[in-house]
N, C-alpha and C positions, 0 to 999 in steps of 0.2 A: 939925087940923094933921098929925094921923101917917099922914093917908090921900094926903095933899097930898105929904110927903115919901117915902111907899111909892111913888107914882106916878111923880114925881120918879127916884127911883132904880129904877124899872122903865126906864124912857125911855132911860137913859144908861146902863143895862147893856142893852136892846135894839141904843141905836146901838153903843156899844163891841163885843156880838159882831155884827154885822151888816160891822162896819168890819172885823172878825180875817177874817171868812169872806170878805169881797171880798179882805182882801189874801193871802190862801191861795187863792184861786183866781186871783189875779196873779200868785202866785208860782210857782203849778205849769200857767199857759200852756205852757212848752215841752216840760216831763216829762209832761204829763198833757193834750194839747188835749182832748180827749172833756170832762175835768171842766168847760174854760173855755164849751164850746158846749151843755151843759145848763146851763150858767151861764145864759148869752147865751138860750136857747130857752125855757128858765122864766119869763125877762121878755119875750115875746115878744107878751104880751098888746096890748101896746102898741107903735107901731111909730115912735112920736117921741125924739127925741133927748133925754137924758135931761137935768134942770134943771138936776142938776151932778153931779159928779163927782168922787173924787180919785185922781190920778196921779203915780207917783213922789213923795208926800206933799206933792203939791198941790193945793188944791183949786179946780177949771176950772169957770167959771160960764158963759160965753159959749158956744153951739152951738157955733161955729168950732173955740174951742179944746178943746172935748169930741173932734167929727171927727178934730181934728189928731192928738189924745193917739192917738187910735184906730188911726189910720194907722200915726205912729211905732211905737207898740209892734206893731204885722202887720210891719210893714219890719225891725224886731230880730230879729221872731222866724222871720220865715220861711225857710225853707229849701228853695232852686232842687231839682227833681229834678236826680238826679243822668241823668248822660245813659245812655239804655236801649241795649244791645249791640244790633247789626242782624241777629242771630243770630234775635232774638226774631220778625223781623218776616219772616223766611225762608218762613215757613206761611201766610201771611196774603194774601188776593187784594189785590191794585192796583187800583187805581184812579185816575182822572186827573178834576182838575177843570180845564173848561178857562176861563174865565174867569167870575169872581163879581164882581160893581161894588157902589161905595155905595151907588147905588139899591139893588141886590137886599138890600144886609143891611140899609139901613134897612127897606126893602120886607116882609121875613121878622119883623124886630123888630116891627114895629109890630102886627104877628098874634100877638105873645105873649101869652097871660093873664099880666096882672099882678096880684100876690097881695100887694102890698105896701100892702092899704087896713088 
C-alpha cells in the first residue's frame, strides 16, 4: 500500500511541476522567446503534433485545435519589424530581379531538403 501511494504522489507532483514549468514558459513567450524555442527544440525529438495540450487553461485534444492554439498565441505575440531607415541600404549594391513565376518558386522548392522526417 505505501509503495502504491509513494508512486501515486510521485505522478502528480511530476504532472503538477511539469504543468508550473509549461505555464512559465507561456508566460515568459514575449519576455524571454529564446526560453520558449529551447522549449519547442528539446521536444523536438519528435516531429508530430502533440496528443494534447493545455492553453489559456484549457485543455485541446483534437490536432486542429492544438494548430489553432498555436497560431493564435504566434499572432498575439508577434511583433511586425519595425520599418529599417533607407539610410541603412545607401552602402549596399542593387540589384534587379527581373521576373520570378510560380513555376520557378515551385520549381526552387521542390529542390529543398526537407528535414522535417
Amino acid at each position: 500500500m505505501e509503495f502504491r501511494r509513494l508512486r501515486d504522489l510521485l505522478k502528480n507532483e511530476t504532472k503538477l511541476a511539469y504543468a508550473n514549468y509549461q505555464k512559465s514558459v507561456e508566460a515568459d513567450i514575449t519576455i524571454n522567446p529564446k526560453s520558449f524555442w529551447r522549449f519547442i527544440n528539446s521536444h523536438k525529438s519528435s516531429s508530430r503534433i502533440p496528443g494534447n495540450m493545455v492553453f489559456e487553461g484549457v485543455e485541446l485534444l483534437q490536432p486542429q485545435d492544438i494548430v489553432n492554439s498555436f497560431g493564435h498565441q504566434f499572432s498575439r505575440v508577434f511583433r511586425p519589424t519595425t520599418s529599417i531607415p533607407m539610410a541603412i541600404f545607401n552602402h549596399c549594391p542593387s540589384f534587379n530581379i527581373l521576373h520570378v513565376s510560380i513555376d520557378d518558386v515551385i520549381s526552387s522548392a521542390s529542390k529543398l531538403k526537407c528535414d522535417m522526417t
